[in-house]
TIZA-503575 format. One record per residue (C-alpha): residue number from 0; residue in one letter; x, y, z. Coordinates in nm, 4 decimals. Each point is the difference from the previous one (the first is absolute). Example, Ala and Ser with C-alpha at 12.3 -4.5 7.8 and 13.67 -1.06 7.14 Angstrom:
2
ATOM  lumdren  lomar         u         v         w
ATOM        0      A    1.2300   -0.4500    0.7800
ATOM        1      S    0.1370    0.3440   -0.0660
This chain:
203
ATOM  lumdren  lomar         u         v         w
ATOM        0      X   -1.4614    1.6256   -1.4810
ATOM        1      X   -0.0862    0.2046    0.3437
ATOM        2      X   -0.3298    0.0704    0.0699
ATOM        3      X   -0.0823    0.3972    0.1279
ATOM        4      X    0.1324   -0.0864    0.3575
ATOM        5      X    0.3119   -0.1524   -0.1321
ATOM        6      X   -0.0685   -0.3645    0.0741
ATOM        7      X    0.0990   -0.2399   -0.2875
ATOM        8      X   -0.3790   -0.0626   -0.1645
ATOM        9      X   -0.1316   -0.3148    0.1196
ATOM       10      X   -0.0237   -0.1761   -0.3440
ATOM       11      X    0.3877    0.0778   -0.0330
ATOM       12      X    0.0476   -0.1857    0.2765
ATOM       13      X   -0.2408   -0.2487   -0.0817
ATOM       14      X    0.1584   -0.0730   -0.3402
ATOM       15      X    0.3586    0.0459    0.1517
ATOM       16      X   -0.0860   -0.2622    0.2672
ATOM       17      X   -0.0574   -0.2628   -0.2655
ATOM       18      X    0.2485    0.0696   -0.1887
ATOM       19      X    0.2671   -0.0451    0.3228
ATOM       20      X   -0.2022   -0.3649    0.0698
ATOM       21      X   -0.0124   -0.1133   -0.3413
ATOM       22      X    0.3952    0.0843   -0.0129
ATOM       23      X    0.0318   -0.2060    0.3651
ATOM       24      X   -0.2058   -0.2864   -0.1353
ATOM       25      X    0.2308   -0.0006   -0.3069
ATOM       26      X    0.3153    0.0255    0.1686
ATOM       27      X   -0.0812   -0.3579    0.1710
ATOM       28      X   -0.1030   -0.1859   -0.3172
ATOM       29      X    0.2820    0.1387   -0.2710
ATOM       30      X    0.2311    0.2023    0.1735
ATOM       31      X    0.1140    0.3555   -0.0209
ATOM       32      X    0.2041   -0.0260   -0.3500
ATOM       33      X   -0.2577   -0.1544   -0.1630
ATOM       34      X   -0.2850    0.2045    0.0534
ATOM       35      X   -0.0800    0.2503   -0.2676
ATOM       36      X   -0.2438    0.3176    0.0497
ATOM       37      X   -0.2522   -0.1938   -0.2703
ATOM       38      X   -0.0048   -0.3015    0.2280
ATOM       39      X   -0.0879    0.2580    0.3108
ATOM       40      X   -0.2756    0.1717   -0.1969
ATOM       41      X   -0.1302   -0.3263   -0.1229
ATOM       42      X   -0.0530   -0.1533    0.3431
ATOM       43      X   -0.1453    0.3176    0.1154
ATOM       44      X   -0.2418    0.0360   -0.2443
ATOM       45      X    0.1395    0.3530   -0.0835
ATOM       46      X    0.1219    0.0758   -0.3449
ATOM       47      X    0.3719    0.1480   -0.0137
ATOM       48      X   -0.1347    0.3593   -0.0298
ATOM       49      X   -0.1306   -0.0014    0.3680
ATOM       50      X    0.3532   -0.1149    0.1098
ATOM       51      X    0.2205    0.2458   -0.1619
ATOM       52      X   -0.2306    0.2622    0.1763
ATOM       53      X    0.0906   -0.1551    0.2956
ATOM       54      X    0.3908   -0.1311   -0.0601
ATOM       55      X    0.2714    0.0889   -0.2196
ATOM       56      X    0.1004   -0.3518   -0.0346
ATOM       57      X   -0.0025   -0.3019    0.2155
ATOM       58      X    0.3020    0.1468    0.2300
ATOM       59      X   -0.1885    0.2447    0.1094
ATOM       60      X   -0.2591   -0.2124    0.1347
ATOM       61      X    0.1891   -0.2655    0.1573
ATOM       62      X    0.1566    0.3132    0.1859
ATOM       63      X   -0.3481    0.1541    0.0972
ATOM       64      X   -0.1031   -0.3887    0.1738
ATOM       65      X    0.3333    0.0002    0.1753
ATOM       66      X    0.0175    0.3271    0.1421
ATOM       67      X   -0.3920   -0.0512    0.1390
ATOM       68      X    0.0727   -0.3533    0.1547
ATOM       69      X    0.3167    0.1542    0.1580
ATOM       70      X   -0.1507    0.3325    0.1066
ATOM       71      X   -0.2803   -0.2342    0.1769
ATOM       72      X    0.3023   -0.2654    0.1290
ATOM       73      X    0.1387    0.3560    0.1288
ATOM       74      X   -0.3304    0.1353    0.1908
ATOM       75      X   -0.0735   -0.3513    0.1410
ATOM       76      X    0.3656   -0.0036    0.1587
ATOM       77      X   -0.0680    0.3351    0.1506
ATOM       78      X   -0.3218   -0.0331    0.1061
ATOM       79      X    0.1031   -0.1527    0.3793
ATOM       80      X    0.2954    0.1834    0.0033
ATOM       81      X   -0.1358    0.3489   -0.0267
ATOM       82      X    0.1400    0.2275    0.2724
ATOM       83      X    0.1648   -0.2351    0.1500
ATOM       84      X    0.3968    0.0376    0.1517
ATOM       85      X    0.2540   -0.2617    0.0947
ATOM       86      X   -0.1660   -0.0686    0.2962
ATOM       87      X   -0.3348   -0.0309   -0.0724
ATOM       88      X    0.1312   -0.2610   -0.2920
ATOM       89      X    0.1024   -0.2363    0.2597
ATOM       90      X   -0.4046    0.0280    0.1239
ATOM       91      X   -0.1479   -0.0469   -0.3585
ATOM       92      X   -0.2247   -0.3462   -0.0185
ATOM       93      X   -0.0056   -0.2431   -0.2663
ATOM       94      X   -0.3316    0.0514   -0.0424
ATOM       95      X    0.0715    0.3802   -0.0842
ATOM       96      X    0.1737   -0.1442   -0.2879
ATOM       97      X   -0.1614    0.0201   -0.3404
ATOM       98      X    0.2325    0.0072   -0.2760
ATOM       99      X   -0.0370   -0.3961   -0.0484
ATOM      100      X   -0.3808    0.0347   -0.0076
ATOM      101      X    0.0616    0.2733   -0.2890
ATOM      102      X    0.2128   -0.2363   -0.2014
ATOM      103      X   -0.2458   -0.2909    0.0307
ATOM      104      X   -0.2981    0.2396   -0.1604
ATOM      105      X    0.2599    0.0774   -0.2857
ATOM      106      X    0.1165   -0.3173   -0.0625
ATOM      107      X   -0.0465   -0.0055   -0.3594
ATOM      108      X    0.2957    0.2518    0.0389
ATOM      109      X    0.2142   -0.1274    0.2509
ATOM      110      X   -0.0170   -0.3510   -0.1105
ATOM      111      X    0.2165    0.1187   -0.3549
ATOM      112      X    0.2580    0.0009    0.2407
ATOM      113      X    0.0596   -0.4078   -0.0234
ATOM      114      X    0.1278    0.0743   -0.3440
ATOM      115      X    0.3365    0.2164   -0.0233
ATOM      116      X   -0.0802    0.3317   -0.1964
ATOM      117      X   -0.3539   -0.0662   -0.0263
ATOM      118      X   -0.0415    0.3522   -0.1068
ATOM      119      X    0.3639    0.1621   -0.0512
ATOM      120      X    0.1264    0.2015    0.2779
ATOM      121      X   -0.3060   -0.0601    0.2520
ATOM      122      X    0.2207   -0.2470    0.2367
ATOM      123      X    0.2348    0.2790    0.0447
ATOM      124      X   -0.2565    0.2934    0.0601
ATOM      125      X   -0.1700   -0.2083    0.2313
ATOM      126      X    0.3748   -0.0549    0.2459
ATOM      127      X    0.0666    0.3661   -0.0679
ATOM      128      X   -0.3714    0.0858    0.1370
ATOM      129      X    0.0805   -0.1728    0.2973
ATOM      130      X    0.3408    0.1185    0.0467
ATOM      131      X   -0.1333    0.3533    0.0022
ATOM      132      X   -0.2992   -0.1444    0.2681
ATOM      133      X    0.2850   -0.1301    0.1963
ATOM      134      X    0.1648    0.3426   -0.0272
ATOM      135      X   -0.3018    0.2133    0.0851
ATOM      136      X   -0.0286   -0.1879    0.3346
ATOM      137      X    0.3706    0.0286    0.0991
ATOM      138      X    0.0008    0.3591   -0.1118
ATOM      139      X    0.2269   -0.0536   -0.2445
ATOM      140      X    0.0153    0.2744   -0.2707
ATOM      141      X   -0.1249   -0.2331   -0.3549
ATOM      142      X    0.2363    0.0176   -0.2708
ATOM      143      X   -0.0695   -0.0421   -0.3616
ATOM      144      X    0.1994   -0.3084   -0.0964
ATOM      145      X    0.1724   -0.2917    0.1627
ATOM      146      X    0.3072    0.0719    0.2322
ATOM      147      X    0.1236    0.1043    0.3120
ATOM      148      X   -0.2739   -0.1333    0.1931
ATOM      149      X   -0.0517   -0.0673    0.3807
ATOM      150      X    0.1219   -0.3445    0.0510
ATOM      151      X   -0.2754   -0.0965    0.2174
ATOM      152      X   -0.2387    0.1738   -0.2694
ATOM      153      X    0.1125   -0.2646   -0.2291
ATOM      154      X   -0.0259   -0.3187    0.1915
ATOM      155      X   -0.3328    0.0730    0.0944
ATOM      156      X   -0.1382    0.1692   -0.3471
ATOM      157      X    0.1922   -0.3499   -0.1766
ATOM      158      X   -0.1992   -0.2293    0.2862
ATOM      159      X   -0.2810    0.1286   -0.0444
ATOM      160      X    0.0024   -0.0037   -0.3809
ATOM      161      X    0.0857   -0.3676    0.0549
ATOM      162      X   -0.2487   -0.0840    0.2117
ATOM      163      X   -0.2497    0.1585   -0.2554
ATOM      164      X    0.1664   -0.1992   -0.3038
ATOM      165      X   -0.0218   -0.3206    0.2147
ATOM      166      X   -0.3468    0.0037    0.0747
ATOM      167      X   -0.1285    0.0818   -0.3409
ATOM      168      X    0.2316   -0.3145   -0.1322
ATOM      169      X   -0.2012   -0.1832    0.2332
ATOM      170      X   -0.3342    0.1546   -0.1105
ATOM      171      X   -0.0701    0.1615    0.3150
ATOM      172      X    0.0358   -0.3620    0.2059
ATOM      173      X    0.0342    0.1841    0.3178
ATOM      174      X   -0.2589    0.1857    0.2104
ATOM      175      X    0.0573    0.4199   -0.0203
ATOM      176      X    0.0070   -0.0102    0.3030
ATOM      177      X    0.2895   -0.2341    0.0538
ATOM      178      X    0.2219    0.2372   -0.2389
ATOM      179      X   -0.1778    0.3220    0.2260
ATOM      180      X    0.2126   -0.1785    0.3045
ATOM      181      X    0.2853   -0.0339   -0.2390
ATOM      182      X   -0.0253    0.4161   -0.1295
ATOM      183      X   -0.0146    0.0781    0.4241
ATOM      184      X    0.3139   -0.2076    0.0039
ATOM      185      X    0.1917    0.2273   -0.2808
ATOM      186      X   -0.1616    0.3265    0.1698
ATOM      187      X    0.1043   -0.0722    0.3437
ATOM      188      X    0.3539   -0.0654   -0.1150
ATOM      189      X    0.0164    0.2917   -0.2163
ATOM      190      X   -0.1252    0.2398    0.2953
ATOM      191      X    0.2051   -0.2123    0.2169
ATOM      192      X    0.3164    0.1198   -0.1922
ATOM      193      X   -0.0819    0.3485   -0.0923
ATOM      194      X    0.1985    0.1568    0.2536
ATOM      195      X    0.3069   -0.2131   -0.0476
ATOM      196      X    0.3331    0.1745   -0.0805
ATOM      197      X    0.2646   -0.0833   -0.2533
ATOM      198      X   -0.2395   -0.1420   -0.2554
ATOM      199      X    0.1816   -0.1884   -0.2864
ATOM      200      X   -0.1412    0.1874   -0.3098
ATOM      201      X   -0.0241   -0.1871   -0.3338
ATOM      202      X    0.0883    0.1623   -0.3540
């Protein structure tokens, strides 16, 4: 429901907003198979009406929470980088870099990621969201689905996917601003390759 200026009415989000932390809270306690839209509603204190006005089904949801953690995973990469060329990469500060601080205030999202296909697809959007990041800085043109990528693209999209994976096994162990120094690291030699010629490409 939009209100006259065509912002979502702020009970809609309101009720929405539950609904997405109820489904987190779930998620860690019985896993995505199990849960059911009654056992959503019923920890909400909604009845199933208020859902289905919401959600189709359950999909649909768990699709809505990942697509809003990502789009925020995606502005919080950005945010340092805006405007910014090769060159003024190799300048950028570790304390520019906020992307770890943005996963550590969504951690009830980021920490599904210790169990494989805590929600079905979501370890794959997030690798193809920063494949795409990866892309948008080495003006690369963004292609649909997997193939024919940059080689360097890869290595650092895949390292820093692994770093990310790494840290949330360890339940965020290490200082953001030890794996800030570590993102630098991947940025510098991304930018420090950009110009290279004869690029192996993977397909």
């Amino acid at each position: 429901m939009l209100t006259e200026n065509g912002r979502e009415d702020p009970r809609v989000r309101r009720t929405k907003r539950i609904l997405k932390e109820t489904f987190l809270q779930l998620l860690h306690l019985k896993g995505y198979r199990r849960i059911t839209v009654k056992d959503i509603v019923e920890h909400a204190d909604y009845n199933r009406a208020t859902f289905y006005h919401h959600y189709k089904y359950k999909e649909e949801l768990a699709n809505e929470v990942v697509q809003e953690k990502l789009n925020g995973f995606t502005t919080a990469f950005r945010e340092p980088l805006t405007n910014m060329n090769t060159y003024s990469i190799q300048r950028l500060s570790p304390s520019d870099i906020i992307v770890f601080d943005y996963i550590i205030q969504n951690a009830d999202f980021f920490m599904l990621y210790k169990h494989s296909e805590a929600i079905p697809g979501s370890e794959d959007q997030l690798l193809q969201t920063i494949i795409e990041l990866f892309q948008e800085i080495n003006n690369q043109p963004v292609k649909p689905v997997v193939g024919h990528y940059n080689s360097q693209i890869i290595i650092q999209a895949y390292g820093l996917m692994g770093l990310i994976l790494e840290w949330v096994k360890s339940e965020f162990s290490t200082p953001p601003a030890y794996l800030n120094q570590q993102l630098i690291s991947i940025l510098h030699f991304q930018s420090a390759t950009t110009q290279a010629k004869g690029e192996t490409i993977f397909v």
